[in-house]
C-alpha positions in Angstrom: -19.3 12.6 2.1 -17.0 14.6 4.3 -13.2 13.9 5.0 -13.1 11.3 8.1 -9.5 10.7 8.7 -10.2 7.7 11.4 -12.3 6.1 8.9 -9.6 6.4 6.3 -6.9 5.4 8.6 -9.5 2.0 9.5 -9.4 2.0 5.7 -5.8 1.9 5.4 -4.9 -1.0 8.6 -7.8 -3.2 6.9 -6.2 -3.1 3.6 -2.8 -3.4 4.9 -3.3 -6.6 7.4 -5.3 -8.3 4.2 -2.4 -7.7 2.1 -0.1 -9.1 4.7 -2.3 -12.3 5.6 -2.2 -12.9 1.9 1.0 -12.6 1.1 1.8 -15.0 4.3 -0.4 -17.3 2.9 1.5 -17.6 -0.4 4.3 -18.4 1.8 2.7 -21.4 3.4 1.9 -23.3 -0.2 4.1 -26.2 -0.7 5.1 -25.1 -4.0 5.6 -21.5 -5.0 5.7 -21.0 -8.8 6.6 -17.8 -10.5 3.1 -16.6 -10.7 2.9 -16.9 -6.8 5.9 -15.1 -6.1 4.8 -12.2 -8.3 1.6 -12.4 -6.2 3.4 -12.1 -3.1 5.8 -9.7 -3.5 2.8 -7.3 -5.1 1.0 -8.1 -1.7 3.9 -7.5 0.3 4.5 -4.1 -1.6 0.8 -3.3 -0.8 1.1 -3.9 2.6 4.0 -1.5 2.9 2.2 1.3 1.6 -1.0 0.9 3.0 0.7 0.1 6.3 2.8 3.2 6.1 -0.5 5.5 5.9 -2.3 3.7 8.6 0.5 4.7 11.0 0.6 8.4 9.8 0.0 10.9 12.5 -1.3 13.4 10.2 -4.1 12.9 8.0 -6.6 15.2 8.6 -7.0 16.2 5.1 -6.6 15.8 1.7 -3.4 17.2 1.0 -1.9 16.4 4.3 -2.6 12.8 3.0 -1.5 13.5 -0.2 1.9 15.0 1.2 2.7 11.9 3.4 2.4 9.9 0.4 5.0 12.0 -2.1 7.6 12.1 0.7 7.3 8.0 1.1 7.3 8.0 -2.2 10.2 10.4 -2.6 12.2 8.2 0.2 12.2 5.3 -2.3 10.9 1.9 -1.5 12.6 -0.5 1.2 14.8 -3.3 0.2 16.1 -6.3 2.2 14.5 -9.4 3.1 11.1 -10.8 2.7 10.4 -10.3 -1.4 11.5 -13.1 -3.8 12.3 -10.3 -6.7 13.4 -6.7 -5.5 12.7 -4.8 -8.8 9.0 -6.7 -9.2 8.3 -5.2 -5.2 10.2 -2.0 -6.0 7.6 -1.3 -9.3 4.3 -2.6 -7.5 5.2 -0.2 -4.2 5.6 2.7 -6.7 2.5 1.9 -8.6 0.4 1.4 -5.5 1.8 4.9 -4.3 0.8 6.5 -7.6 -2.3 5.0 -8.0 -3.4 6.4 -4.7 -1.9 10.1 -5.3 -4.1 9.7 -8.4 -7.3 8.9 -6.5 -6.5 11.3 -4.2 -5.7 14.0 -6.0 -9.3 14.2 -7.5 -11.5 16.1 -5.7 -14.3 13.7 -5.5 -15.0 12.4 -1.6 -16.0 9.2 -3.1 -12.5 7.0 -2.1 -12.1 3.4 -2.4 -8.5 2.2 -0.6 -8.2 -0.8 -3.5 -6.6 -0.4 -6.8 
């Protein structure tokens, strides 16, 4: 299977607005617990990332992708409003970041965009 950047891009905007919806969703429940805010702020992490690298110009390749993800990585996560526990969203945005510089950096073509 051969590198198809608007595929993976596709990839990326699906996986970012399902993150989104769901952590919205969490939002709507008329009582959040702990394990629910955990849930959302790991959804709202995910949608970060994932929404970061369906808006990235340059993804033609491997290591272009692979690039853009090391320097959001190396710009640190963002922090404000909208996560119930900034650590917990800081540690899930970092792990979703590594986990995808891991997939990526193998040299298979076989890519999922879930971890």
């Amino acid at each position: 299977m051969s590198w198809n950047p608007v595929s993976l891009a596709k990839g990326f905007e699906t996986a970012a607005n399902s993150a989104e919806q769901y952590a919205q969703a969490l939002l709507l429940r008329p009582k959040m617990g702990g394990r629910e805010k955990e849930l959302h702020d790991e959804h709202y992490a995910k949608f970060f990332v994932y929404d970061y690298l369906a808006s990235v110009a340059c993804i033609d390749s491997r290591e272009q992708l692979l690039q853009a993800l090391r320097r959001y990585r190396a710009a640190g996560p963002i922090s404000g409003r909208g996560m119930f526990d900034q650590l917990r969203f800081q540690a899930e945005w970092h792990r979703y970041i590594d986990y995808l510089i891991s997939e990526y950096s193998d040299e298979t073509d076989s890519k999922t965009v879930e971890p």
